[in-house]
C-alpha positions as CSV (number, residue, x, y, z in Angstrom):
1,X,117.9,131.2,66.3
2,X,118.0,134.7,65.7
3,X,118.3,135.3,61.8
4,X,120.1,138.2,60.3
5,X,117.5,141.0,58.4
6,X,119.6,142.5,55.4
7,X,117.4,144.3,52.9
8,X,118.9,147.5,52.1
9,X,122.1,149.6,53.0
10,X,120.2,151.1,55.7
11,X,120.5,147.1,57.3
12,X,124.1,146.8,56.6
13,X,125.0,150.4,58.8
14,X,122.6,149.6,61.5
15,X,124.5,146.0,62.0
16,X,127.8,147.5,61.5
17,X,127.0,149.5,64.1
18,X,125.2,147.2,66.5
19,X,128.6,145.0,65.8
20,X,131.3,147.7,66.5
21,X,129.2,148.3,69.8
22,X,129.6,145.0,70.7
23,X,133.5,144.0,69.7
24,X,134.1,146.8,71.6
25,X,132.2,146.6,74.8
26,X,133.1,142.8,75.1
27,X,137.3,143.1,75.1
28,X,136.8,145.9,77.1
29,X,134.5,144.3,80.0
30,X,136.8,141.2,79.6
31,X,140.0,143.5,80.4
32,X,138.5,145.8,82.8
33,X,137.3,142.6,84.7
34,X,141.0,140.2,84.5
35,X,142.9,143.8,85.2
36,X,140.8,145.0,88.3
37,X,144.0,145.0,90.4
38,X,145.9,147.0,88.2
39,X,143.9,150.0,88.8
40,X,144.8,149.9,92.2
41,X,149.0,149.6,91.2
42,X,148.8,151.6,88.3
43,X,145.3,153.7,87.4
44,X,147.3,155.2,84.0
45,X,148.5,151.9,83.2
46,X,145.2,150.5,83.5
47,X,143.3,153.1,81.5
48,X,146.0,152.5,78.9
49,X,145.0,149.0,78.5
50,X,141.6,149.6,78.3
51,X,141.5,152.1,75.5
52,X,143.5,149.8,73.8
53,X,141.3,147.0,73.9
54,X,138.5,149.7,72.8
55,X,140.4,150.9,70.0
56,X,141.6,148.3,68.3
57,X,138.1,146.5,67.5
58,X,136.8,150.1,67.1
59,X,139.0,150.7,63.6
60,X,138.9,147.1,63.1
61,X,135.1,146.1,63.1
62,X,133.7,148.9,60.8
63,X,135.4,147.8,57.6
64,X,135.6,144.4,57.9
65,X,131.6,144.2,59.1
66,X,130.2,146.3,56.8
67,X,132.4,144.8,53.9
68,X,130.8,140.9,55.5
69,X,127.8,142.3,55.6
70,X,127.6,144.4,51.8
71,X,128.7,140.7,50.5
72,X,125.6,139.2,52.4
73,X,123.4,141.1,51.1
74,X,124.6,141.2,47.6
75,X,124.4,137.0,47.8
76,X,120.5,137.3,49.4
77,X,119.6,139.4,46.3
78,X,121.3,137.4,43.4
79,X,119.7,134.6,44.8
80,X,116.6,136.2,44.8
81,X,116.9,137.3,41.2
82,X,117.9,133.6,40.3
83,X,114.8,132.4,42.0
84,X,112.5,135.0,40.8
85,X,114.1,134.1,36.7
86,X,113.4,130.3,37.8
87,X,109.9,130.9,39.0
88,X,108.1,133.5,37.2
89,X,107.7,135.1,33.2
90,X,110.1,137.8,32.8
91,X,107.3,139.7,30.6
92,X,103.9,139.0,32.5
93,X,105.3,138.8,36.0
94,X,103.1,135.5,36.3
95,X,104.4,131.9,36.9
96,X,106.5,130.5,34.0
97,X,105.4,127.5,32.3
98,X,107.7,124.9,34.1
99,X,107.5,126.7,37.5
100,X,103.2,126.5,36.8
101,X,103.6,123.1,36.0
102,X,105.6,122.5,39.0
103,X,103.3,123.8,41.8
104,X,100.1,122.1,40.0
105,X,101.9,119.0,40.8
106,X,102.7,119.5,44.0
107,X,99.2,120.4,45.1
108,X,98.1,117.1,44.0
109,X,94.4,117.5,44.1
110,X,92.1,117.2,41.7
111,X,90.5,120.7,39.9
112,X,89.9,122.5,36.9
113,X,92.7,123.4,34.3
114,X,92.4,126.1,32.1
115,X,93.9,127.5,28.9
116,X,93.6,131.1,28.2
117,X,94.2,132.5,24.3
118,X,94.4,135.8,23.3
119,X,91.9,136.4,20.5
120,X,93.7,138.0,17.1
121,X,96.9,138.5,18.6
122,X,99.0,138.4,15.4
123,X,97.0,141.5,14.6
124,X,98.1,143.3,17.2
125,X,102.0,142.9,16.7
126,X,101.4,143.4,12.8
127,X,99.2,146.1,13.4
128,X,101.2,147.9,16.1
129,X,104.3,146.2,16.3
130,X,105.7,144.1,18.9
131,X,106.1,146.1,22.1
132,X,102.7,146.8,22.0
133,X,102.1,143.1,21.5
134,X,104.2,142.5,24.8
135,X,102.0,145.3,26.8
136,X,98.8,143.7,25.8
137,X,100.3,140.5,27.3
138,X,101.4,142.3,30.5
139,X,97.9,144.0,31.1
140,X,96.1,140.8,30.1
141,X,97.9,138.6,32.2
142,X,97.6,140.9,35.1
143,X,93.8,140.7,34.5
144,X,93.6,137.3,34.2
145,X,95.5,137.4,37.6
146,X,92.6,139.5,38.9
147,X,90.2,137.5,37.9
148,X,90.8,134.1,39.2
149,X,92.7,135.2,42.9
150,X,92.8,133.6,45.2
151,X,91.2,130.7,43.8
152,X,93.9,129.5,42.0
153,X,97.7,129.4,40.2
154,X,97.9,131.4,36.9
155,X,100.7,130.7,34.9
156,X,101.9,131.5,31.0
157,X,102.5,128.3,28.9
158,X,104.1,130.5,26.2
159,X,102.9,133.0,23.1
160,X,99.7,135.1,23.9
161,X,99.0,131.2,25.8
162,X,98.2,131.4,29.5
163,X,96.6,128.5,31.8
164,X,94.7,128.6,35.5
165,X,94.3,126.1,37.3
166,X,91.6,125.7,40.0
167,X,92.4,123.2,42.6
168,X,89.1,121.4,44.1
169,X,87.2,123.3,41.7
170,X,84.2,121.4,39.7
171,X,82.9,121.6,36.4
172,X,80.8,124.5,37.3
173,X,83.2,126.3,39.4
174,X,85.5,126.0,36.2
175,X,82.9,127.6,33.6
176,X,82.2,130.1,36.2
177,X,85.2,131.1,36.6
178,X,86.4,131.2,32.6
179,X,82.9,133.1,32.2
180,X,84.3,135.8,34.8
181,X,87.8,135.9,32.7
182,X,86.6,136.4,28.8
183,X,83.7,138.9,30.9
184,X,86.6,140.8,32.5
185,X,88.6,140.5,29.5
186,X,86.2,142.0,27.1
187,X,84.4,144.7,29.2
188,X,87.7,146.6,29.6
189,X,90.1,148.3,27.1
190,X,94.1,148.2,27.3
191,X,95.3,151.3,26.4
192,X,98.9,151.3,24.4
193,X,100.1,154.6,23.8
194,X,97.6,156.3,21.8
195,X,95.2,153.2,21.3
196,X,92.5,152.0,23.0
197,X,92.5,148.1,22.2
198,X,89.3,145.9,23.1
199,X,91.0,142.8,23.1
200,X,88.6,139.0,23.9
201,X,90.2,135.6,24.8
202,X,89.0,132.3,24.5
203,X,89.3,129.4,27.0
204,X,89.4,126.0,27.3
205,X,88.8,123.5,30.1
206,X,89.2,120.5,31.4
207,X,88.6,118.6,35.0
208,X,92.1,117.6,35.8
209,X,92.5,114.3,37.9
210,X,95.5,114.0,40.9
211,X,95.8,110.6,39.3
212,X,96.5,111.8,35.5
213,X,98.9,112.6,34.0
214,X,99.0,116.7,34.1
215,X,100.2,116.8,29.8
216,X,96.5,114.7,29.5
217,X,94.5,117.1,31.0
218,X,96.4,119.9,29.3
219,X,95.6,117.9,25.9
220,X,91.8,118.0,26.6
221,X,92.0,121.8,27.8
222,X,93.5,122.9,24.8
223,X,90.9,121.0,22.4
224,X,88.4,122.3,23.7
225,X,89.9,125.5,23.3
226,X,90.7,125.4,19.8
227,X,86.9,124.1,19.5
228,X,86.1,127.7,21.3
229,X,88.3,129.3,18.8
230,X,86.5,127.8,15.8
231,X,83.0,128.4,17.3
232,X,83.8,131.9,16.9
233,X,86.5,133.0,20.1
234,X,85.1,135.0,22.8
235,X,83.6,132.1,24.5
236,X,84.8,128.9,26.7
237,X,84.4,125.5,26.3
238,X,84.6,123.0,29.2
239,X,85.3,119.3,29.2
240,X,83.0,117.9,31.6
241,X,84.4,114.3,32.3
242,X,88.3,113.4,31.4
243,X,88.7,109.7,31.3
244,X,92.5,108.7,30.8
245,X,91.7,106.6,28.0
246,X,88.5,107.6,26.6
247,X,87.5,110.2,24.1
248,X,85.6,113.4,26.0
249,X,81.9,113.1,24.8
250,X,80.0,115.6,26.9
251,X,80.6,119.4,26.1
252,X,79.0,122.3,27.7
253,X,79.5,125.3,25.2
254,X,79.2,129.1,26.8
255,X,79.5,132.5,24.8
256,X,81.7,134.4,26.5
């Protein structure tokens, strides 16, 4: 079934077009075809009808399609917006907390979850004030973006707070890839306006199993984050094992 593309104005007149062509060529080859012995009575009469049955759709069609169409497109792009508020952080760009949540459900596998925190953020938004706090976010969450790629979902729980998740990703693969964040993190400045901040983030992981529930494995990530935090930030810490019902036991501590 042939679907309608509407993206732009430039859509709405080439289908207002393509639709006057058509609700006029069709009454038109209809008429011509049920009249064909009227041209022999009456050529005048006949040539009368048929620019008639032209005409009409021709002052008809334009309007009504291109109004049709102008509603279509307005619909396709509120729903768009609707979806896009729904799905993603209207400051970062990234996924939202529920909608990150959400999609580390549904790929029910097992992998690595990790929590992301800003290092000294209050500093910045006392410092500097609070839009600069909100561009620091915006670059950092783009970089954290860059950093983990295709490998997995980035999302921000809230606050300077963001979380990864790495789906069939081990231990290892989980320290390697919060080594690669706080590495990118650090090595490069965020320029806002005249300032060149050197910003760090800590991070926390844990192995999250299909089987558990997600708000346990976030628990574990998020100790082992604030343990980063008080071993000095700019580090991670990964939870190697996360039994359901057990304390974790076995911690493997990085500097970042």
């Amino acid at each position: 079934m042939m679907r309608l593309k509407i993206e732009n104005n430039a859509d709405i007149l080439r289908l207002t077009l393509l639709g006057t062509l058509l609700a006029v060529l069709v009454p038109v080859i209809v008429v011509a075809t049920l009249l064909e012995p009227l041209r022999e009575m009456s050529l005048q009469h006949y040539q009368g009808v048929l620019i008639a049955a032209g005409l009409i759709p021709l002052l008809i069609t334009p309007p009504i399609a291109a109004l049709l169409l102008h509603s279509m497109l307005m619909l396709k792009q509120t729903i768009q917006r609707v979806d896009s508020h729904m799905k993603f952080d209207g400051l970062t760009g990234i996924f939202n907390r529920s909608h990150f949540l959400d999609s580390v459900r549904a790929t029910r596998v097992n992998g690595m979850m990790l929590i992301v925190d800003v290092d000294h953020f209050k500093s910045v938004n006392d410092d500097l004030g609070h839009d600069a706090g909100d561009e620091v976010l915006r670059v950092l969450a783009t970089r954290i973006a860059v950093a983990v790629g295709n490998d997995g979902l980035v999302g921000r729980l809230g606050g300077e707070e963001f979380a990864v998740f790495l789906p069939d990703q081990t231990h290892d693969a989980g320290a390697l890839k919060a080594a690669v964040i706080c590495d990118f993190v650090r090595k490069n400045f965020i320029p806002v306006g005249d300032v060149r901040l050197r910003m760090t983030v800590s991070v926390g992981g844990a192995l999250h199993h299909e089987s558990a529930p997600l708000g346990h494995s976030l628990k574990l990530a998020d100790q082992r984050l604030y343990c980063a935090k008080n071993a000095g930030r700019d580090r991670y810490m990964i939870e190697e094992q996360t039994p359901v019902a057990a304390r974790p036991t076995k911690l493997k501590t990085v500097s970042g």
